[in-house]
KEKE-3310 file (N, C-alpha, C; in steps of 0.2 Angstrom, whole numbers, plus 5000, padded with zeros to 4 digits):
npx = (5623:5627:5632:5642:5652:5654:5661:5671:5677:5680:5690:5699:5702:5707:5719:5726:5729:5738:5748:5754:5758:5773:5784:5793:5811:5816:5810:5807:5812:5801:5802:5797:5792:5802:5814:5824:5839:5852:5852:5856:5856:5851:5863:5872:5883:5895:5901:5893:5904:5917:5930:5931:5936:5928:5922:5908:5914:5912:5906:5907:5900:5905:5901:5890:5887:5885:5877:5872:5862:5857:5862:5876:5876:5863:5847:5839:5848:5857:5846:5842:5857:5856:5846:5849:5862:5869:5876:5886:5884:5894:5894:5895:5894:5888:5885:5874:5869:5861:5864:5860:5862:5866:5867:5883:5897:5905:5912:5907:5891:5891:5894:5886:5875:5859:5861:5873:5889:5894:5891:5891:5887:5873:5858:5846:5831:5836:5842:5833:5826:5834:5839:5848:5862:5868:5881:5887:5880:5867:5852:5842:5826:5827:5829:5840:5845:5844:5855:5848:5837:5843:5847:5833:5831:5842:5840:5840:5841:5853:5871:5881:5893:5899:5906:5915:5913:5923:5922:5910:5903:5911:5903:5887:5887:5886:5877:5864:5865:5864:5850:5842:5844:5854:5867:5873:5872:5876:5891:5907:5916:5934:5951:5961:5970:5967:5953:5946:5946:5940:5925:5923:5924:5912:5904:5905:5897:5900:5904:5920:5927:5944:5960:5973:5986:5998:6004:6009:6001:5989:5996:5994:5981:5976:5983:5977:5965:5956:5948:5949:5936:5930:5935:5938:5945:5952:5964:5971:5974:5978:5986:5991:6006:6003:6006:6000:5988:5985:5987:5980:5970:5971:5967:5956:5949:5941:5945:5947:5949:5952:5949:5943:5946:5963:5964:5953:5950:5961:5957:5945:5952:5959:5949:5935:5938:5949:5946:5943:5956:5958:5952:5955:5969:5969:5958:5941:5931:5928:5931:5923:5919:5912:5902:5893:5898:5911:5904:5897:5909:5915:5906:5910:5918:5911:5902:5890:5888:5892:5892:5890:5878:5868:5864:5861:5848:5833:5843)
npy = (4957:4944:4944:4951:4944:4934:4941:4944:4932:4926:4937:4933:4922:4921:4931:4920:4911:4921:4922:4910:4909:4904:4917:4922:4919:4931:4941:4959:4970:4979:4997:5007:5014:5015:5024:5030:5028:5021:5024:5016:5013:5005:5003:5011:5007:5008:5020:5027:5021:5025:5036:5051:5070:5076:5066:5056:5052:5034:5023:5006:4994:4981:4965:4970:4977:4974:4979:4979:4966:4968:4957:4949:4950:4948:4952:4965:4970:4976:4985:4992:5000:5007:5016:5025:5030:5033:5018:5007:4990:4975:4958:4941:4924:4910:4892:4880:4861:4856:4867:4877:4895:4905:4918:4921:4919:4914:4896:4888:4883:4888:4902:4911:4908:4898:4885:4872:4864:4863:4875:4868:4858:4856:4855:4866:4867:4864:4874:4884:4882:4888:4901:4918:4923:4937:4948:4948:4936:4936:4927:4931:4934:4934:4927:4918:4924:4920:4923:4926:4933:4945:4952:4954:4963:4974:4983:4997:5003:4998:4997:4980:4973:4958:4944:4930:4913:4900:4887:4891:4893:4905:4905:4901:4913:4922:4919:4923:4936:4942:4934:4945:4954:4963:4969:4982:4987:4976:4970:4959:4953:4947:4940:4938:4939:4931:4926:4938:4940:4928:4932:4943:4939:4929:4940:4954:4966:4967:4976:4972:4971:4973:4966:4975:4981:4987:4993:4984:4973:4978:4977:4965:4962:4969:4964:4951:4955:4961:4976:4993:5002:4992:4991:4990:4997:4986:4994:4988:4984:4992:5009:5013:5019:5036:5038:5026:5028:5040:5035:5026:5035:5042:5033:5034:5026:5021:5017:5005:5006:4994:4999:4993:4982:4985:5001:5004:5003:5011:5024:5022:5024:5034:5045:5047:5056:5051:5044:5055:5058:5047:5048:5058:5058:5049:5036:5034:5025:5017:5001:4995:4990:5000:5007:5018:5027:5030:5037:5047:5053:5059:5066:5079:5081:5078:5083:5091:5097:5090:5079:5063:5065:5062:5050:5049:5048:5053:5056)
npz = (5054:5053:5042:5041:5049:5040:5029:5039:5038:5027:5024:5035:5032:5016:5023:5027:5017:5008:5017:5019:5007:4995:4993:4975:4973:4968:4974:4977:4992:4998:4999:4998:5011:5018:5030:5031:5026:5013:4997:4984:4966:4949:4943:4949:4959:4957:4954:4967:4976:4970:4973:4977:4979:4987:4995:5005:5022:5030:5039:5043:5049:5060:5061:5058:5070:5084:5099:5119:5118:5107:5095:5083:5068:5065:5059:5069:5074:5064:5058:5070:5071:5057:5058:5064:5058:5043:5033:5031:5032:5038:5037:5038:5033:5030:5027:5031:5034:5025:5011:5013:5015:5028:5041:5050:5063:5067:5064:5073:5084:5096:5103:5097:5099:5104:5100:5096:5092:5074:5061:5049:5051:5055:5049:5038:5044:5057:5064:5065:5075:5085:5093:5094:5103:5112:5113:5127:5131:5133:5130:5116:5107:5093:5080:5069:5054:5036:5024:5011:5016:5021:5011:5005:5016:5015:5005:4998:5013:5017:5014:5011:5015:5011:5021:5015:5021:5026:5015:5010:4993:4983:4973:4975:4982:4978:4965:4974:4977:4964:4961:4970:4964:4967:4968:4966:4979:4989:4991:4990:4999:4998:5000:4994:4978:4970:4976:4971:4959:4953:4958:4952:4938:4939:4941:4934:4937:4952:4965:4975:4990:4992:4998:5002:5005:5000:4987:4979:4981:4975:4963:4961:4961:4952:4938:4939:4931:4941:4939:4942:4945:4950:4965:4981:4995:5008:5017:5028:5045:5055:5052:5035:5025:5020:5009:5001:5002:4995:4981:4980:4979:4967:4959:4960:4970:4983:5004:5017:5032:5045:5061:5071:5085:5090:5085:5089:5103:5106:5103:5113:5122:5120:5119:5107:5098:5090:5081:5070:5065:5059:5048:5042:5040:5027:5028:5021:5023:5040:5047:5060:5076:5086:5079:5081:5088:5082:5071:5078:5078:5069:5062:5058:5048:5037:5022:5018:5006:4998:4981:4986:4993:4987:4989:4999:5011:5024:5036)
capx = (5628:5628:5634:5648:5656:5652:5665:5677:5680:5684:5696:5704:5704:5714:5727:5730:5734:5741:5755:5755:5762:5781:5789:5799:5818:5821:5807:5814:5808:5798:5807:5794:5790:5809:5812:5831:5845:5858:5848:5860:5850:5851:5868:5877:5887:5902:5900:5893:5913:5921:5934:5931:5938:5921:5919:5906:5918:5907:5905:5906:5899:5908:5898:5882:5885:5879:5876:5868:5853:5857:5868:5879:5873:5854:5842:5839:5854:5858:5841:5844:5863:5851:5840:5853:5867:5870:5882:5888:5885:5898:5889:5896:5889:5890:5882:5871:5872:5858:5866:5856:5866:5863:5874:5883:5903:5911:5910:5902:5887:5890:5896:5884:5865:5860:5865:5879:5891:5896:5886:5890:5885:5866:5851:5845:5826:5837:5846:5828:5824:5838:5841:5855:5865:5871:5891:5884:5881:5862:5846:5836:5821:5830:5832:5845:5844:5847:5856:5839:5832:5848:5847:5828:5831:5846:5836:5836:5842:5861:5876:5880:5899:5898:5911:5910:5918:5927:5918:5906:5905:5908:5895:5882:5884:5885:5870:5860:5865:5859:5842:5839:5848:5856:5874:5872:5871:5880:5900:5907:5924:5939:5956:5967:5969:5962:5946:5943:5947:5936:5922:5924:5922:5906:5900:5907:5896:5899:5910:5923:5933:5951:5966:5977:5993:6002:6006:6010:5993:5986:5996:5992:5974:5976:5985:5973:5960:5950:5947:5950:5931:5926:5938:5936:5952:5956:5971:5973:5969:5985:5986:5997:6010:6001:6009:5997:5982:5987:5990:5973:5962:5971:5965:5946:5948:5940:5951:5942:5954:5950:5949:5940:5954:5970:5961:5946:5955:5967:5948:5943:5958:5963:5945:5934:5940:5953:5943:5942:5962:5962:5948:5957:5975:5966:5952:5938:5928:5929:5928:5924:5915:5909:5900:5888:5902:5913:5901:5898:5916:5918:5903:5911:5922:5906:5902:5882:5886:5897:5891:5889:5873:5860:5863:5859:5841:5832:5846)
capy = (4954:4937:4947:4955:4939:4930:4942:4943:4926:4925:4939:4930:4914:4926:4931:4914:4908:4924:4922:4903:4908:4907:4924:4921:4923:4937:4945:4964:4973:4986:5001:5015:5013:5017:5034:5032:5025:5022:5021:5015:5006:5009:5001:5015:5005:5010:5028:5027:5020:5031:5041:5061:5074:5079:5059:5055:5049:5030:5018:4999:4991:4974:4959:4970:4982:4973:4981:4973:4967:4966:4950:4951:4946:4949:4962:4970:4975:4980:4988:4998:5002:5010:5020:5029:5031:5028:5013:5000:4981:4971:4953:4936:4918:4902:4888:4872:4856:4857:4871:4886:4903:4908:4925:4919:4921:4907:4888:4882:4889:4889:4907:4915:4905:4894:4878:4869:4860:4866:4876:4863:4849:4855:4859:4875:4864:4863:4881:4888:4882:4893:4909:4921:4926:4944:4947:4948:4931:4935:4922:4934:4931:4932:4923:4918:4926:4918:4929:4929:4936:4950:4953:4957:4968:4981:4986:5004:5005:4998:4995:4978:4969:4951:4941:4923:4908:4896:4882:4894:4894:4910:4905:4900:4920:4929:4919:4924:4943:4941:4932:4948:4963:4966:4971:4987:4988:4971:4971:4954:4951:4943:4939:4936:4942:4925:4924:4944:4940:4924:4934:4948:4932:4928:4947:4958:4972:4967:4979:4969:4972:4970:4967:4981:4984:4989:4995:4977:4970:4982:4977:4958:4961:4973:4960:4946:4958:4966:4981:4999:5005:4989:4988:4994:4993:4986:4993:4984:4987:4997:5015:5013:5026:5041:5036:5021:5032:5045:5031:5024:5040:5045:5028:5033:5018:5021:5014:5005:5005:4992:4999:4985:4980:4989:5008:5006:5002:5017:5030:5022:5027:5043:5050:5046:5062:5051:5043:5061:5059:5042:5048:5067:5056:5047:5033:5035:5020:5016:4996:4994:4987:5005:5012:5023:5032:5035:5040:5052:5058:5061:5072:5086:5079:5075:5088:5090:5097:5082:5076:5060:5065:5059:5041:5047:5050:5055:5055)
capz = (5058:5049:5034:5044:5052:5035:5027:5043:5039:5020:5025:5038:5026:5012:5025:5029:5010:5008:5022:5016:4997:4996:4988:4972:4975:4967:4976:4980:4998:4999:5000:5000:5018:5023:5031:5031:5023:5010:4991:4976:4963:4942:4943:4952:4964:4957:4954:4973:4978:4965:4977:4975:4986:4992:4995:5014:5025:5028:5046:5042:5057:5060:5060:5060:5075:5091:5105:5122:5116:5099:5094:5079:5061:5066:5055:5070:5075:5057:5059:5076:5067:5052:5060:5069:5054:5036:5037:5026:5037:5035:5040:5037:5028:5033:5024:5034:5030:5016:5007:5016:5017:5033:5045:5056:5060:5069:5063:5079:5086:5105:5105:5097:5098:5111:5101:5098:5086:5068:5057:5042:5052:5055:5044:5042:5049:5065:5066:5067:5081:5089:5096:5093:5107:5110:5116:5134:5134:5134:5124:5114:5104:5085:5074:5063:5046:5028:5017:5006:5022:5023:5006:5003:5021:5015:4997:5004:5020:5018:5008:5012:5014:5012:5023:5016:5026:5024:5014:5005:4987:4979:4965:4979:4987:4970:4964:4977:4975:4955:4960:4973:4959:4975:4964:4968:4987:4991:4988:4992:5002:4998:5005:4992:4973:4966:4972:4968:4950:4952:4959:4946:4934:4940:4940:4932:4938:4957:4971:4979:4995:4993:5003:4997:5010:4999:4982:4974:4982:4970:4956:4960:4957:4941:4934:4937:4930:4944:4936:4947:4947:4956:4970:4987:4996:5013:5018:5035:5054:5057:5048:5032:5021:5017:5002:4999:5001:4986:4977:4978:4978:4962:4955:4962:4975:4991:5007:5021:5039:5050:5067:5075:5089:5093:5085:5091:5109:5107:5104:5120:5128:5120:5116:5101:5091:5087:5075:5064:5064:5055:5040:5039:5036:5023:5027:5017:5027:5047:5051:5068:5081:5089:5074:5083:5093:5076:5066:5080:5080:5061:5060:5058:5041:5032:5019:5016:4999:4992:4976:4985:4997:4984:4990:5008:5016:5032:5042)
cpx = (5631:5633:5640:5653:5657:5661:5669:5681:5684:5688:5704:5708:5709:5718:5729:5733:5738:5750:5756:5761:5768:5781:5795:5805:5821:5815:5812:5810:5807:5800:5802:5792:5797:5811:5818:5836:5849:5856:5854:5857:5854:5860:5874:5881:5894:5903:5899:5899:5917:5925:5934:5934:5932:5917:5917:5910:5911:5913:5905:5905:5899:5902:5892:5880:5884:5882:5874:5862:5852:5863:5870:5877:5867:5852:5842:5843:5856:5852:5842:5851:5859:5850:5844:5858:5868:5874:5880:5888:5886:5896:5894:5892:5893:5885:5881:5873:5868:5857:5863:5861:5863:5869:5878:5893:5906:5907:5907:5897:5885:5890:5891:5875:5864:5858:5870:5882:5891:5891:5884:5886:5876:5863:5847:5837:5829:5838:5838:5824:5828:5836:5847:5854:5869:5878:5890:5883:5872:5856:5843:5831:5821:5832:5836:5844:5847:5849:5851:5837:5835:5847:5842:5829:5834:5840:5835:5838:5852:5865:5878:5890:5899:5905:5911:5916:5920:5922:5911:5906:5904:5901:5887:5879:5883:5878:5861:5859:5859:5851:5838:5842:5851:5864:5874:5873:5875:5887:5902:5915:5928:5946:5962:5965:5965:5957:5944:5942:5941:5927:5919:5922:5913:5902:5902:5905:5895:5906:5914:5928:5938:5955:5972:5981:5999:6002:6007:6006:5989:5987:5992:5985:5973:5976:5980:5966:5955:5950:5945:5941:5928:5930:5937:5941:5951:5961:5974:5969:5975:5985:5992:6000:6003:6002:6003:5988:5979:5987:5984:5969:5963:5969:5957:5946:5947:5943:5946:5951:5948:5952:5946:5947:5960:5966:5959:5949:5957:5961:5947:5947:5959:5957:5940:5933:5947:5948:5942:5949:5961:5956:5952:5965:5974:5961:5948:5930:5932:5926:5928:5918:5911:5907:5896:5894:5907:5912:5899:5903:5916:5911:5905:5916:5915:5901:5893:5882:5890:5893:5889:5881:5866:5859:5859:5853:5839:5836:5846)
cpy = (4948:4939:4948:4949:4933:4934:4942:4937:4923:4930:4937:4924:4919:4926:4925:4912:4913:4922:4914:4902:4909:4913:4919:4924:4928:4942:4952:4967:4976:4992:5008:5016:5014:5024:5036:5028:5026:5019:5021:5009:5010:5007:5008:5013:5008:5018:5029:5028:5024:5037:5047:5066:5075:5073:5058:5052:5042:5026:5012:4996:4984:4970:4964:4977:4978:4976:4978:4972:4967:4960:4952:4948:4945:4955:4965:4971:4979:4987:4994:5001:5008:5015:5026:5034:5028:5025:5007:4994:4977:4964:4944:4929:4913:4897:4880:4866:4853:4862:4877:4890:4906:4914:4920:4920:4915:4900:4885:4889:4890:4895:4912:4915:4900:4888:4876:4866:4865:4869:4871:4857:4849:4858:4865:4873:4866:4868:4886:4886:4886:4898:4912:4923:4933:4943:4948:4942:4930:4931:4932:4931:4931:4926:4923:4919:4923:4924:4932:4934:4944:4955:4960:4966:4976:4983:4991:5006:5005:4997:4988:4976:4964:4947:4935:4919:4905:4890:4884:4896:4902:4911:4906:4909:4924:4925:4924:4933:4943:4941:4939:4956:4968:4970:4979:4992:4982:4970:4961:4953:4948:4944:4939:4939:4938:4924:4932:4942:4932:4929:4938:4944:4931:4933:4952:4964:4973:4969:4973:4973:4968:4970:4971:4982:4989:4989:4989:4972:4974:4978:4968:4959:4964:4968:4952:4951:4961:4974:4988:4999:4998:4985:4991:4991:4992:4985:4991:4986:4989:5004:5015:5018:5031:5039:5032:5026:5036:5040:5029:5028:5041:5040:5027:5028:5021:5014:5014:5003:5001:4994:4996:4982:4985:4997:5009:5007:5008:5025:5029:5026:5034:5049:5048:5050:5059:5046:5049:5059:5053:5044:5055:5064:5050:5041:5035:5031:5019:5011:4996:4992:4993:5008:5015:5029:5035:5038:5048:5057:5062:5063:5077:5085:5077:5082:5088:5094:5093:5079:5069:5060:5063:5054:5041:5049:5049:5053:5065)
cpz = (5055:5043:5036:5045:5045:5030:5032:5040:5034:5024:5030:5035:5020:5015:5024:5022:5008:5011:5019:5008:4999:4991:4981:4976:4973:4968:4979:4984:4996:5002:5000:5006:5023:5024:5031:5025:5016:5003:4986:4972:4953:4940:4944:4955:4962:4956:4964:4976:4972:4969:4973:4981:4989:4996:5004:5016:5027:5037:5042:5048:5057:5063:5060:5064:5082:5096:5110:5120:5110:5097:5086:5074:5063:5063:5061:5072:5069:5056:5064:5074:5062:5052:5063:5064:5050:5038:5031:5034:5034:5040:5035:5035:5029:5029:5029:5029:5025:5012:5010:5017:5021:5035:5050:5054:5061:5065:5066:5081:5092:5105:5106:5096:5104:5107:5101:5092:5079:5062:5051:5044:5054:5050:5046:5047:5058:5068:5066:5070:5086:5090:5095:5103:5110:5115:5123:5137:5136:5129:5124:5112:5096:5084:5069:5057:5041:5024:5011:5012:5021:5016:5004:5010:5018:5008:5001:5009:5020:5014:5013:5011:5016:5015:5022:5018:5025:5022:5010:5000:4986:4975:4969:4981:4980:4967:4966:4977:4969:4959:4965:4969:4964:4970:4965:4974:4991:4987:4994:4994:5001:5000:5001:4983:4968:4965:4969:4962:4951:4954:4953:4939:4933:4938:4940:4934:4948:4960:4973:4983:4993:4998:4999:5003:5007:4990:4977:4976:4978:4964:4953:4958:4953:4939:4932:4934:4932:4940:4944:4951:4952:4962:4974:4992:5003:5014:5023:5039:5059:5050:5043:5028:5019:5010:4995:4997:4995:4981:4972:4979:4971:4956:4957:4967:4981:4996:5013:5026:5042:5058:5073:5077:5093:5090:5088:5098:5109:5108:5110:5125:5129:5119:5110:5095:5088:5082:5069:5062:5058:5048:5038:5038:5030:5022:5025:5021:5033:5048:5057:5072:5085:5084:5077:5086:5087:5074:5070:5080:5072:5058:5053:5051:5036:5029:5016:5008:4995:4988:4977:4991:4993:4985:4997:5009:5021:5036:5042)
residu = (UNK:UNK:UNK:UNK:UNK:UNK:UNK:UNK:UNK:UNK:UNK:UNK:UNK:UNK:UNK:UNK:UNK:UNK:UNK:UNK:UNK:UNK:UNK:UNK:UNK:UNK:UNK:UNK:UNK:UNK:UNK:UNK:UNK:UNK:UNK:UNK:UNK:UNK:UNK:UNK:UNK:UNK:UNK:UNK:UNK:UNK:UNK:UNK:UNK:UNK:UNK:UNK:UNK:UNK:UNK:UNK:UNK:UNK:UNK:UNK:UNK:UNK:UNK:UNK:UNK:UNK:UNK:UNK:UNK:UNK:UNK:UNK:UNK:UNK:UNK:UNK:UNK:UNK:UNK:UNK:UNK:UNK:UNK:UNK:UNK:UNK:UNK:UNK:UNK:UNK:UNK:UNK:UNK:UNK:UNK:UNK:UNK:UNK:UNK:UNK:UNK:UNK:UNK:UNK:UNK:UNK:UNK:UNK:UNK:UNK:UNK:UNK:UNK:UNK:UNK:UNK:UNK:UNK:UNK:UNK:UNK:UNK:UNK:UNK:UNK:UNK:UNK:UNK:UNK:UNK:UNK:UNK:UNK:UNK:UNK:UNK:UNK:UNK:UNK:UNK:UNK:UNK:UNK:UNK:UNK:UNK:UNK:UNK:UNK:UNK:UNK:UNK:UNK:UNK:UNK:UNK:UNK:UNK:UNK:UNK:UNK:UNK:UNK:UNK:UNK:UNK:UNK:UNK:UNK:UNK:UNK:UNK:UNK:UNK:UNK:UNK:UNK:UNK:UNK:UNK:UNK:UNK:UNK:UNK:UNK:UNK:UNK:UNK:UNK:UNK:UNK:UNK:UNK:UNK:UNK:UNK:UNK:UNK:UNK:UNK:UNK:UNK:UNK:UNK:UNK:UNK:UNK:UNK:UNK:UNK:UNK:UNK:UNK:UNK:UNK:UNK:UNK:UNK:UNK:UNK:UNK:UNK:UNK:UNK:UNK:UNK:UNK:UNK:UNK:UNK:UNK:UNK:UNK:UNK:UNK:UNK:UNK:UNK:UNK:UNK:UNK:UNK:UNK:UNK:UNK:UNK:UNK:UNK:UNK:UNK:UNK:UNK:UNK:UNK:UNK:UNK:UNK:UNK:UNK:UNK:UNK:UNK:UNK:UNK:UNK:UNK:UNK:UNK:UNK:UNK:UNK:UNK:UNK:UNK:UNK:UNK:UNK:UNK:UNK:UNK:UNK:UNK:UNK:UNK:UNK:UNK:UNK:UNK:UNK:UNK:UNK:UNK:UNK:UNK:UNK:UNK:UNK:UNK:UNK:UNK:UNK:UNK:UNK:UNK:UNK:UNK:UNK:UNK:UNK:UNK:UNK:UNK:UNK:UNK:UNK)
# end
């Protein structure tokens, strides 16, 4: 018995130094323990986006996905998002006031945690004493995630789009990628054609979201250098020319529609099979706030012998 309680207790002493040791930063999750998701590794990412006719029509769940009960820019809502449907989670980056990459969307942190005041203005020490808040208005028991946090989470389960805020260094969120070989699985947002082509600078083998409206938003970022294979177009959050669409398949560019807002609204109204109309008139990706009721709509366009199904498992 002596013996028994004598080893209990070295083994309890090991956990603790164990759980005690920080993780290098380019520690990468555990992914053989995932029964689902969305695997691109071996630098496929662009092959993955690579528009084909036989190409998975794709959910993007705005800020995350949140449901009640789930708040926006939290693993487990990305998590419960997951579990259900392959999906790209499109999640946002904010930066404390000693440089930590944290999720979060707004500048202030009244709406979506139960503290207060400007992400910039507190340290990440102070932000983890909070709680997320979900769109209900209700305290959970989350935690605000670090981008390291989000990082190490999708390896395996998610394709990631990075929304980064205002006062966030490019170099800070593309580092971060690198230190986790996330380039693969995290695609990085931008708004205009300068920073893409700065981006593209930084990481040449890293996806980005573009703002593509139109035919000469294309050419603006040719011209500065972003190169075809790593664009991924958003073409707005209104349905554009057919024209535009043909334009950028036969250029291999997959087109993300945001319908988060006025679409998403007009599904509500008219049905959620009017989400099949906006991927069967040429979206490729579906942004929006209801990605579980999309993805159920647009079933029936998702072709299980498509070329792109070796990315997808246990769904």
């Amino acid at each position: 018995m002596k013996r028994f309680s004598s080893l209990m207790a070295l083994a309890i002493f090991l956990s603790a130094i164990a759980a005690c040791t920080p993780q290098s930063s380019d520690s990468k999750a555990n992914t053989s323990d995932v029964e689902k998701g969305i695997r691109i590794a071996n630098g496929a990412g662009p092959e993955f986006f690579t528009w084909t006719p036989d190409r998975v029509p794709l959910i993007s769940a705005h800020r995350g996905g949140p449901y009640s009960g789930y708040p926006e820019n939290a693993i487990a809502t990305f998590q419960h998002i997951s579990d259900q449907i392959p999906t790209i989670i499109e999640c946002d980056i904010a930066m404390t006031k000693d440089s930590v990459l944290v999720m979060m969307h707004d500048y202030t942190l009244d709406r979506t945690t139960t503290g207060e005041g400007k992400v910039m203005e507190v340290t990440y020490d102070e932000l983890e004493k909070m709680k997320l808040v979900d769109n209900e208005g209700s305290t959970t028991t989350l935690d605000i995630p670090t981008l390291d946090d989000v990082l190490k989470w999708a390896n395996g389960r998610a394709v990631l789009t990075l929304d980064v805020k205002r006062g966030v260094p490019f170099e800070k969120v593309v580092a971060a990628v690198q230190d986790h070989n996330a380039q693969d699985y995290a695609a990085i947002i931008t708004y205009n054609a300068r920073d893409a082509a700065k981006v593209n600078q930084l990481d040449g083998s890293l996806m980005i979201s573009v703002g593509i409206g139109s035919q000469a938003a294309y050419e603006a970022h040719s011209n500065l250098g972003v190169p075809d294979n790593r664009m991924i177009a958003f073409v707005g959050v209104s349905e554009p020319e057919a024209s535009l669409y043909e334009f950028l398949h036969n250029k291999g560019i997959y087109c993300i529609l945001g319908v988060l807002g006025n679409l998403d609204r007009k599904a509500i109204a008219q049905g959620d099979s009017t989400y099949l109309g906006y991927i069967q008139r040429g979206a490729d990706i579906l942004a929006t706030d209801r990605p579980l009721e999309a993805f159920e709509a647009i079933q029936p366009l998702i072709k299980t012998t498509s070329t792109k199904q070796e990315y997808f498992y246990g769904y």
